[in-house]
C-alpha positions as CSV (number, residue, x, y, z in Angstrom):
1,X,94.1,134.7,109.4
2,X,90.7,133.4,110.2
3,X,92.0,129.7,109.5
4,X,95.1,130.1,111.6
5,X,92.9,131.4,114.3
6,X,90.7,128.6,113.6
7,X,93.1,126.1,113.9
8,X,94.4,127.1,116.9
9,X,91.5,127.1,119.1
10,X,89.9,123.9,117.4
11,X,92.7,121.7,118.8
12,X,93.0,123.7,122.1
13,X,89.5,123.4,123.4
14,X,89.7,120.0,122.0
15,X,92.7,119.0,124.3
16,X,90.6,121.1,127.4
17,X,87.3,119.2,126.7
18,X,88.9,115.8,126.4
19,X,91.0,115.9,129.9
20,X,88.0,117.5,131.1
21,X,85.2,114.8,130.1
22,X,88.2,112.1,131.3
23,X,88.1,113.5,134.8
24,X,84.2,113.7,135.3
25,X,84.4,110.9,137.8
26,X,88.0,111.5,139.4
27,X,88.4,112.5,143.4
28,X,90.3,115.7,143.0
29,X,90.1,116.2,146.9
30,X,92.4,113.6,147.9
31,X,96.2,113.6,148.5
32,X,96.7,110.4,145.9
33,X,93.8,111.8,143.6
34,X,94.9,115.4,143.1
35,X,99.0,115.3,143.7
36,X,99.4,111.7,141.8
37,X,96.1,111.1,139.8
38,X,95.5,108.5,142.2
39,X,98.1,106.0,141.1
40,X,95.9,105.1,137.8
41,X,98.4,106.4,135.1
42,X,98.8,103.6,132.4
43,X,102.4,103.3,130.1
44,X,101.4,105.6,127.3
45,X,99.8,108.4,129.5
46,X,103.1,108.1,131.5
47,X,104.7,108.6,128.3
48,X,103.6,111.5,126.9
49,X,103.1,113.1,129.8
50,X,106.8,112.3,130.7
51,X,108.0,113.9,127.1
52,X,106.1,116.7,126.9
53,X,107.2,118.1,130.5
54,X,110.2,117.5,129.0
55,X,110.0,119.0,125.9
56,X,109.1,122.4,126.1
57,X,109.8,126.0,124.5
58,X,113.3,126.1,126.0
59,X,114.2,122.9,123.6
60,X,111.9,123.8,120.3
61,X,113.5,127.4,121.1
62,X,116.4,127.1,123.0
63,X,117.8,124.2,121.6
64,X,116.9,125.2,118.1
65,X,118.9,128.4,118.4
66,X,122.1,126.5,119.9
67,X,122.1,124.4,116.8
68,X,121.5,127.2,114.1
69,X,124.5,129.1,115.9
70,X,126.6,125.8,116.9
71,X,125.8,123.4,115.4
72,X,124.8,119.6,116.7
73,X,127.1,119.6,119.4
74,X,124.0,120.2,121.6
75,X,122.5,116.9,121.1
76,X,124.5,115.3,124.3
77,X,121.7,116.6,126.2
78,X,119.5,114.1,124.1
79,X,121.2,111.1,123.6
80,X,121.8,110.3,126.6
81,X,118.5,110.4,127.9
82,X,117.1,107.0,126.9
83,X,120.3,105.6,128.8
84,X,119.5,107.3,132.2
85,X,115.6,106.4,131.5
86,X,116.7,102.6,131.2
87,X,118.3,103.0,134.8
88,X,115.4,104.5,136.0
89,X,113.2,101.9,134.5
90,X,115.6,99.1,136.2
91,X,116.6,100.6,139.3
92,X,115.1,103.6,141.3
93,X,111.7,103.8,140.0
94,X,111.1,99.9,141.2
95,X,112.3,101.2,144.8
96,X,110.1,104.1,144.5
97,X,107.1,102.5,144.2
98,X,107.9,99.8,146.5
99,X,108.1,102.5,149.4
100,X,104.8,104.2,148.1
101,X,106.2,107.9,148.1
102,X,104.8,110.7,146.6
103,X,107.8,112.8,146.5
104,X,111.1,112.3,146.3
105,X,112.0,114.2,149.2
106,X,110.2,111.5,151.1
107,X,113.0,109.4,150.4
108,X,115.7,111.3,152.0
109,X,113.1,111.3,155.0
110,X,113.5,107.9,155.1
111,X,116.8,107.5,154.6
112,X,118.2,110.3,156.5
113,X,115.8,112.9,158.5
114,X,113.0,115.4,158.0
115,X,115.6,118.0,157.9
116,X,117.0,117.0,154.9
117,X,114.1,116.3,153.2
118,X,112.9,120.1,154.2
119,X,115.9,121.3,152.9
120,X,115.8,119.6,149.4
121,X,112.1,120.3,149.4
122,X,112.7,124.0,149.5
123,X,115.8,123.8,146.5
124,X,113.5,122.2,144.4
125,X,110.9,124.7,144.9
126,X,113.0,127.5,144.7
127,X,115.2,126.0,141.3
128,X,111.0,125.9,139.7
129,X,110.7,129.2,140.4
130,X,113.6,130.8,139.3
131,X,114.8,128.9,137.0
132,X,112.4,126.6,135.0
133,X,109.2,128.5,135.1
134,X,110.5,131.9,133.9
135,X,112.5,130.5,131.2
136,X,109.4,128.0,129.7
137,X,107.3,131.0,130.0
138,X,109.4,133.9,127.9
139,X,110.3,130.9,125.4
140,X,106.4,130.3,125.2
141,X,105.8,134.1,124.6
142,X,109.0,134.5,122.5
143,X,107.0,131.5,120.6
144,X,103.5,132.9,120.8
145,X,104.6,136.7,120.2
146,X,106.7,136.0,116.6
147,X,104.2,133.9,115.0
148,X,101.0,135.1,115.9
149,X,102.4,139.1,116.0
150,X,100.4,140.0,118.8
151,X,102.1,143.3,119.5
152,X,101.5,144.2,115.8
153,X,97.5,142.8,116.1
154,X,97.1,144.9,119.7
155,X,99.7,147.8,118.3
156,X,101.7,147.6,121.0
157,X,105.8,147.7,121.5
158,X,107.2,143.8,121.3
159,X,108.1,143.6,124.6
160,X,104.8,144.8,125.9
161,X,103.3,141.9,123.3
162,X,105.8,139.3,125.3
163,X,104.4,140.7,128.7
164,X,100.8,140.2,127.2
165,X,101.4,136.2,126.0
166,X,103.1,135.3,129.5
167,X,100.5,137.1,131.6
168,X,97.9,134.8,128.9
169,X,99.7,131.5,128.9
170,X,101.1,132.1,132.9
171,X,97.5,132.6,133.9
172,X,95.8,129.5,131.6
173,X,98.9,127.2,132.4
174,X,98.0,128.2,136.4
175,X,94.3,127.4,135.8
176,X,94.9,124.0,134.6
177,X,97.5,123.1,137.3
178,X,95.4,124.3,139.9
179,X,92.1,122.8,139.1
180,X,92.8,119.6,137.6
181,X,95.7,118.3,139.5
182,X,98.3,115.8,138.1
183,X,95.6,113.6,136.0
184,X,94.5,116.9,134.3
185,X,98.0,117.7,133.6
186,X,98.8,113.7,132.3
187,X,95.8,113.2,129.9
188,X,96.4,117.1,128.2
189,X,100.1,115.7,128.0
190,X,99.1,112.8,126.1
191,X,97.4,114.4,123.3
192,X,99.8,117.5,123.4
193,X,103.1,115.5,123.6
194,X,102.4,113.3,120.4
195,X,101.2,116.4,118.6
196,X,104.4,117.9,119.4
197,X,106.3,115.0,117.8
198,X,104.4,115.1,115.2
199,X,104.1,118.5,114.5
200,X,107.7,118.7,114.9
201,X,108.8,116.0,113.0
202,X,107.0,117.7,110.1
203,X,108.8,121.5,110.3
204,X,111.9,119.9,109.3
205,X,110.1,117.2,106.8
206,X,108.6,119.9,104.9
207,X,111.3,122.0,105.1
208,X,113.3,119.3,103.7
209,X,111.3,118.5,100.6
210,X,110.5,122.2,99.8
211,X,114.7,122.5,99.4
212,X,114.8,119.2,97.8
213,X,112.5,120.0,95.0
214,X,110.5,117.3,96.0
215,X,112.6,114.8,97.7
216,X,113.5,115.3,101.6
217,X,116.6,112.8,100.6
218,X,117.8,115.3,98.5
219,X,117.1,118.6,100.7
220,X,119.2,117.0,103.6
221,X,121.9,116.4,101.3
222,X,122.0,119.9,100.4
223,X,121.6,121.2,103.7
224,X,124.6,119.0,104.6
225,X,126.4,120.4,102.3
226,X,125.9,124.0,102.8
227,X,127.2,123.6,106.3
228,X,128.9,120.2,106.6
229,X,130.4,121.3,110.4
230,X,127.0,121.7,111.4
231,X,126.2,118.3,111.4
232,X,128.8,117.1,113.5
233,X,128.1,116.5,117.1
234,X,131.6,115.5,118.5
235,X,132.5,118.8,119.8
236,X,136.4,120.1,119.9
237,X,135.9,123.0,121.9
238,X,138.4,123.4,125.0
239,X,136.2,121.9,128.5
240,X,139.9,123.1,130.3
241,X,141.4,126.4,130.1
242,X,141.5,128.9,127.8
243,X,137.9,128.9,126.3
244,X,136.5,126.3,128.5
245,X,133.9,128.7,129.8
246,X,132.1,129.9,126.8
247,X,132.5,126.4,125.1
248,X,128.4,125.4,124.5
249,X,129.5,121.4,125.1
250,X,132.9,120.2,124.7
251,X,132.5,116.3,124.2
252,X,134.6,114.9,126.5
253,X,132.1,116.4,129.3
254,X,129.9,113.6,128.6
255,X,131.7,111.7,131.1
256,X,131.7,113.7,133.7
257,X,129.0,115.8,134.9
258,X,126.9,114.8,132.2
259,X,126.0,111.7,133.5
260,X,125.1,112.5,137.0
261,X,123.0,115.2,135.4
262,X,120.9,113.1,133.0
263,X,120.5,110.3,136.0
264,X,119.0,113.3,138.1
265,X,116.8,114.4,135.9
266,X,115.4,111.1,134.4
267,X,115.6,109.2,137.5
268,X,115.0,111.6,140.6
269,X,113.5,115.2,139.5
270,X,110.3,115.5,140.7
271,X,108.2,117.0,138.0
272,X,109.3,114.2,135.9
273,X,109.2,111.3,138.5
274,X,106.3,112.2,139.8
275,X,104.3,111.0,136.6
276,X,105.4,107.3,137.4
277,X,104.8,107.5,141.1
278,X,101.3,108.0,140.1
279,X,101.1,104.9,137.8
280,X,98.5,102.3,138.5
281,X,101.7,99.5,138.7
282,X,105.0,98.9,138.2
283,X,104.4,97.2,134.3
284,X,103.1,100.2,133.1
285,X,105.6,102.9,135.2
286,X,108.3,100.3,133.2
287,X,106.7,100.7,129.9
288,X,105.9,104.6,130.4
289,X,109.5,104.8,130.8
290,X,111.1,102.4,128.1
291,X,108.4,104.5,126.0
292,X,109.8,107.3,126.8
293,X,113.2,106.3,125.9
294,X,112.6,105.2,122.4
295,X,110.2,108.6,121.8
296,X,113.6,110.8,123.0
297,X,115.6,108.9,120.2
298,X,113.5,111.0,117.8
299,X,113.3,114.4,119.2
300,X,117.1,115.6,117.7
301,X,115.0,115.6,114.9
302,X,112.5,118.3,116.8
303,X,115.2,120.3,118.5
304,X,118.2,120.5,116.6
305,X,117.5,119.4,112.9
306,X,115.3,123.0,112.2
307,X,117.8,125.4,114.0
308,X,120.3,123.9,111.3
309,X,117.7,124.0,108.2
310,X,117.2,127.4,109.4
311,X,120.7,128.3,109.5
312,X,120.7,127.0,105.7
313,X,118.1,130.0,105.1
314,X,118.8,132.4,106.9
315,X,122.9,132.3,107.4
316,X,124.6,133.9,110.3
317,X,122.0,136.9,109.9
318,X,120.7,136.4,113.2
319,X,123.3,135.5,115.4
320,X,122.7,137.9,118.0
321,X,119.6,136.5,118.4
322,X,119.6,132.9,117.9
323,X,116.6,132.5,120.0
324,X,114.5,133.7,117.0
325,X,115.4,131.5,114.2
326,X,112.7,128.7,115.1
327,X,109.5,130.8,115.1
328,X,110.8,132.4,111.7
329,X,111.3,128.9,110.3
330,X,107.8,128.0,111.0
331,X,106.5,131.1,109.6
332,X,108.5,130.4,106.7
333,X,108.0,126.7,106.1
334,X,104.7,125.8,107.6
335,X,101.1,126.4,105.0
336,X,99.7,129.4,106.7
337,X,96.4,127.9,108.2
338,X,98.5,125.3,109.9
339,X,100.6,128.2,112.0
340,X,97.4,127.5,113.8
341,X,97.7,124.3,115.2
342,X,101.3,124.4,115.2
343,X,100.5,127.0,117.9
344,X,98.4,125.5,120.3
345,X,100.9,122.2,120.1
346,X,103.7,125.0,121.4
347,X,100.7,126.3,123.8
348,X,100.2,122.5,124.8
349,X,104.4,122.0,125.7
350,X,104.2,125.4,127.8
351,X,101.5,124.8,129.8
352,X,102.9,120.9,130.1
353,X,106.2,122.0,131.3
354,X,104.7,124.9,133.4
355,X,102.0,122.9,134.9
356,X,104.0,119.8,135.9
357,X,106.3,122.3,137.9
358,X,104.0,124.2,139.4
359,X,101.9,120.8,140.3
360,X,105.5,119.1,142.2
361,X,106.3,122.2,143.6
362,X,102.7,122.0,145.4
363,X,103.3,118.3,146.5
364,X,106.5,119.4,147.6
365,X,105.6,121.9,149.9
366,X,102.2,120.5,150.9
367,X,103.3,117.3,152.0
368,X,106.7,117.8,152.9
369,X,106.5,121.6,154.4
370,X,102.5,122.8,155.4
371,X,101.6,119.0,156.7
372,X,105.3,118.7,158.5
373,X,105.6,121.8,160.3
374,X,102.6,123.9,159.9
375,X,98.9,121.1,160.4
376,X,100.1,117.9,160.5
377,X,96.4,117.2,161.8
378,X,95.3,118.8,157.8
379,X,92.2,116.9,156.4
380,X,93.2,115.7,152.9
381,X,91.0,118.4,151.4
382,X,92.9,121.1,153.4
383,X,96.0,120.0,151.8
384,X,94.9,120.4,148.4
385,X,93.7,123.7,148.6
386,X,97.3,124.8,150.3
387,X,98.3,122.8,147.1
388,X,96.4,124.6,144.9
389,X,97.3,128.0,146.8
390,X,100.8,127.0,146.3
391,X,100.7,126.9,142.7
392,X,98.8,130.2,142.3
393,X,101.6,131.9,144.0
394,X,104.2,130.2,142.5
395,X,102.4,131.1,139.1
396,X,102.2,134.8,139.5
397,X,106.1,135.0,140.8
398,X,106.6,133.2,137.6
399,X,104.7,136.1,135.1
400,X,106.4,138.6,136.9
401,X,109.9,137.8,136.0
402,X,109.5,135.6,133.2
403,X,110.1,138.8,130.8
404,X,113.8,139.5,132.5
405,X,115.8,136.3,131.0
406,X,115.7,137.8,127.6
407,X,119.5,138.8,128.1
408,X,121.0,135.1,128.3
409,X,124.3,136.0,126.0
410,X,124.6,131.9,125.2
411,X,120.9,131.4,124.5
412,X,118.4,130.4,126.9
413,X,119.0,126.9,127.0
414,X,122.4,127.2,127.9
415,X,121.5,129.6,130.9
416,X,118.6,127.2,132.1
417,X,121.5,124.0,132.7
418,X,124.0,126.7,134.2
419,X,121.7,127.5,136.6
420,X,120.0,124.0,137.3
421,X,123.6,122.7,138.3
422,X,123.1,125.0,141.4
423,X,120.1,122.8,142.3
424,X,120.6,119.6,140.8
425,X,124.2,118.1,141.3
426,X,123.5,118.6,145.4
427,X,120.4,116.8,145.3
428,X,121.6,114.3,143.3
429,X,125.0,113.5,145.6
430,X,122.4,113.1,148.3
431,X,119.8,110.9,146.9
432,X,122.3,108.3,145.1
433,X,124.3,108.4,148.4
434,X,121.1,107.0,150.5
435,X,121.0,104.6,147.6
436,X,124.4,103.5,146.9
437,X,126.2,104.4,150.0
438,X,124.9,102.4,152.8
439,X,127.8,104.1,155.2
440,X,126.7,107.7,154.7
441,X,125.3,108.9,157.5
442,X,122.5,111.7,158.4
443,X,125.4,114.0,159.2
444,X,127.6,113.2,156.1
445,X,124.8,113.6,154.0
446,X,124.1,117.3,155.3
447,X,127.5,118.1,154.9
448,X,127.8,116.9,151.5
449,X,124.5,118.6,150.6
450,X,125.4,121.9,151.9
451,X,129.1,121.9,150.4
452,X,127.5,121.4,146.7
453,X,125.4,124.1,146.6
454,X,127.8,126.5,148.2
455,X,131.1,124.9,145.6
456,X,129.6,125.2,142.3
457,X,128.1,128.7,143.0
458,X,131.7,130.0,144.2
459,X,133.7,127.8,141.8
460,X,131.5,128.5,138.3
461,X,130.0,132.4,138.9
462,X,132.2,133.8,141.6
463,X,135.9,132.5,140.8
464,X,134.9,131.9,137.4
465,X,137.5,129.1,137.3
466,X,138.5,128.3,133.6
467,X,136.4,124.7,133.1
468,X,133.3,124.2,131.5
469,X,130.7,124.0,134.0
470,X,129.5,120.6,133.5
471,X,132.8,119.5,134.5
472,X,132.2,121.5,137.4
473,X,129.3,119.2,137.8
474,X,131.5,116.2,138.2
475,X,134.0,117.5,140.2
476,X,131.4,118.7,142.9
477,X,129.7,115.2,142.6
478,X,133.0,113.6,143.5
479,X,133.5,116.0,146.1
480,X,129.9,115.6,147.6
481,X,130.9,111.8,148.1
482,X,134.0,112.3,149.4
483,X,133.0,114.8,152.1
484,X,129.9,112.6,153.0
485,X,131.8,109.6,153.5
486,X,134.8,111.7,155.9
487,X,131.6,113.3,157.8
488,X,130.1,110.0,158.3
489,X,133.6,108.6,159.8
490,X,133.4,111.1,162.6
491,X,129.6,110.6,162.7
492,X,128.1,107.2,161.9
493,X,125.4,105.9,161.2
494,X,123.1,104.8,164.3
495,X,120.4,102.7,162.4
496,X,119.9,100.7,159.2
497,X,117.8,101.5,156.4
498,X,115.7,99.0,154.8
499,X,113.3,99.6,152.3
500,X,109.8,97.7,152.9
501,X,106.8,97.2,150.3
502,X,104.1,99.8,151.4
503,X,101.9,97.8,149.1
504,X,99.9,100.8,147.2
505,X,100.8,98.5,143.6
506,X,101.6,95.8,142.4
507,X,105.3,95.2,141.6
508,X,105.0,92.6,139.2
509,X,107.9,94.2,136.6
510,X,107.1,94.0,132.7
511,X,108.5,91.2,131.3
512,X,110.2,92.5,128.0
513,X,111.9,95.4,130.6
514,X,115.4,94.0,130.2
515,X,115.1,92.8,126.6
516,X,113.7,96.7,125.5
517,X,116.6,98.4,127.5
518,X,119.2,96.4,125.6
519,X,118.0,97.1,122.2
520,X,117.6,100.9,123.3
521,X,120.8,100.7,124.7
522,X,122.3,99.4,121.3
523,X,120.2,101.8,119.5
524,X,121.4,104.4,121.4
525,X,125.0,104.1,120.6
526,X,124.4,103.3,117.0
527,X,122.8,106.5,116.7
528,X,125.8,108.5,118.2
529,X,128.7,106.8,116.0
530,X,126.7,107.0,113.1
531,X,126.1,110.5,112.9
532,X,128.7,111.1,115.3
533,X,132.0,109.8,113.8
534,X,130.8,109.6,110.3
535,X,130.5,113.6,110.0
């Protein structure tokens, strides 16, 4: 016990004193120093910080507990990440930093009006709140609670030792968002996000060779063939009709709503984006991404690979409660004393994930909402502390109902993308419409906006039409277009957008940027036929 405790806060006060002593002589009290670490964020800080706000408790558990349940089907959401990262690394991200912004929102400012960047300012706020926050928090907990047994340590219920880890990692994960800002939250990410890999590259490693006698070859072979339908990641389930709705992902839904989804996230989500608007020039946002990319092709190996090893031990013993099966691999795989470390590498992804949202929503609202409407005379100092009060009150909402998305029938993972589509597939239509679309007017693009969020809520949870939802995705994306473009034919466009080079860094692009995205691209698609068509 003392080791494991050991352990734990060793590497976590490590990671705290590090980011810490690397921020001695940072302005925190500027817009660009507090909100985008005052565009100095190099490729492999970009990186890490970019995969571990991506990687979270919701994957390690979520994920996990899809694939001991269902299998690899899951791992869609994975492989075609490093594709939408290569767009981003070609495309938007370029533009982004040309124009200097700070948000994303900003763009639609730009390209449209301030109402629509209001608008989208205040969906992504509200989609952090009740969606992403909650969710990284009880998967944290959930985490925190069934390896550590705090309710058995304090003698209290379970649930009241779930309430106790979110009020503890809500309250340290708020501290670190609000007094360090986004550097603070990029150089913990760094250290945290390759611990993760590692770390989680070695709960299946180990788990491997322990069944293998010896030889991790061997244990994958017989994990294979234990469950041989486990492994295969072309899903047949229905994405039309009968079944379509309780389907986890059917496969053909990878070319629908899938890709606008991944392309949003990678390439426009502003917890994520945000990390290479603060990079110190566009090489090193290019490499941070490409990075990125190659780093995703490994997590699978993180996220899905234990929930099958576990499924290998445990059976279908826990199906009604899938969400379990990866804290009770570790504590059956892992050497006791390194539970410890193992821990504060899951602390280290909570806080990641939690911080980065609780930092955009922040830059959101302070730049886009409190300085637009409210003081648009605000010193830079005044904004961060609104910034910082932001994310104190976002944090507590968070705690409060963290503990209430226990009940997700599919698995929390599942109920995190339903509920981001409400969100995402709007914002999405609107921001690659301002790129793509040069005839969409202000207009169209409201109209389009405010049709998405209102057809996927009616069309997936009140009509409960028989289609998977992601396909629901698409269908609203095409839709979006569509009604943006007749909008815009009744009221055009009065003015042209051009985008002009703010000059905050230089845009000399990385030379090996086209060269990396082929070979990831190849990569990419190797990886899916291989252990795609060959199971």
């Amino acid at each position: 016990m003392i080791l494991q405790y050991l352990s734990f806060f060793a590497f976590t006060f490590f990671v705290a004193g590090y980011a810490t002593w690397k921020l001695r002589r940072d302005q925190l009290n500027t817009q660009d120093g507090y909100f985008l670490g005052g565009r100095s964020l190099t490729g492999i800080v970009i990186a890490g910080s970019m995969l571990l706000t991506n990687i979270s408790t919701e994957h390690l558990i979520g994920m996990n507990g899809s694939s001991y349940k269902n299998g690899a089907i899951i791992i869609t959401w994975e492989a075609t990440s490093s594709l939408a990262l290569i767009v981003a690394a070609l495309y938007f991200v370029p533009k982004y930093l040309k124009m200097g912004l700070t948000t994303i929102p900003e763009f639609l400012e730009l390209r449209f009006d301030g109402v629509i960047r209001t608008i989208v300012a205040l969906l992504l706020i509200i989609s952090f709140v009740a969606t992403l926050l909650p969710i990284v928090l009880y998967t944290g907990a959930l985490n925190i609670e069934s390896i550590f047994e705090i309710s058995t340590m304090l003698d209290v219920t379970q649930q009241q030792g779930v309430w106790i880890t979110v009020l503890t990692v809500g309250v340290i994960g708020a501290v670190y968002a609000i007094f360090g800002g986004l550097k603070m939250v990029a150089y913990t990410d760094t250290i945290n996000g390759f611990g993760l890999l590692a770390a989680g590259l070695a709960l299946p490693l180990i788990s491997l060779y322990s069944i293998g006698d010896g030889s991790i070859v061997a244990g994958l072979v017989t994990v294979f063939e234990h469950a041989p339908d486990k492994f295969n990641v072309i899903s047949d389930e229905p994405s039309v009709g009968p079944g379509a709705r309780e389907a986890i992902l059917p496969f053909n839904v990878l070319f629908t709503g899938m890709i606008i989804n991944q392309l949003y996230f990678w390439t426009m989500h502003q917890s994520i984006v945000q990390r290479v608007l603060g990079a110190v020039n566009l090489k090193e946002a290019q490499k941070g991404l490409l990075l990125t990319a190659l780093l995703k092709l490994l997590i699978p190996f993180v996220v899905i690979l234990p929930g099958i090893i576990g499924f290998y031990y445990f059976g279908d013993s826990i199906y009604d409660s899938q969400d379990l099966v990866y804290p009770m691999l570790v504590k059956k795989i892992l050497p006791y004393w390194f539970t410890g470390f193992f821990v504060a590498i899951i602390m280290g992804a909570i806080l990641s994930t939690f911080n980065s949202a609780l930092n955009s929503a922040a830059t959101i609202f302070s730049l886009g909402i409190y300085k637009k409407y409210v003081n648009a005379s605000a010193s830079e100092s005044r904004v961060v502390s609104i910034g910082k009060l932001v994310s104190l009150a976002l944090a507590v909402f968070a705690i409060l109902i963290a503990p209430f998305v226990a009940k997700a029938p599919d698995g929390l993972y599942q109920l995190l993308q339903q509920l981001n589509g409400i969100f995402f597939i709007p914002i999405a239509s609107v921001i690659i419409a301002g790129f793509l679309c040069p005839k969409v007017s202000t207009t169209g693009a409201k109209a389009g906006l405010l049709f998405g969020l209102v057809f996927y809520v009616v069309v997936n949870f009140i009509m409960e039409a028989p289609l998977h939802f992601v396909h629901i995705w698409g269908i609203e994306f095409v839709l979006n277009l569509l009604i943006m473009h007749l909008v815009s034919i009744r009221y055009p466009r009065t003015s042209v957008f051009e985008i002009e080079d703010k000059g905050f860094v230089d845009m000399l692009p990385w030379k090996y940027t086209t060269l990396a995205s082929i070979i990831l691209t190849v990569v990419t698609i190797l990886i899916y036929i291989v252990f795609g068509f060959s199971s």
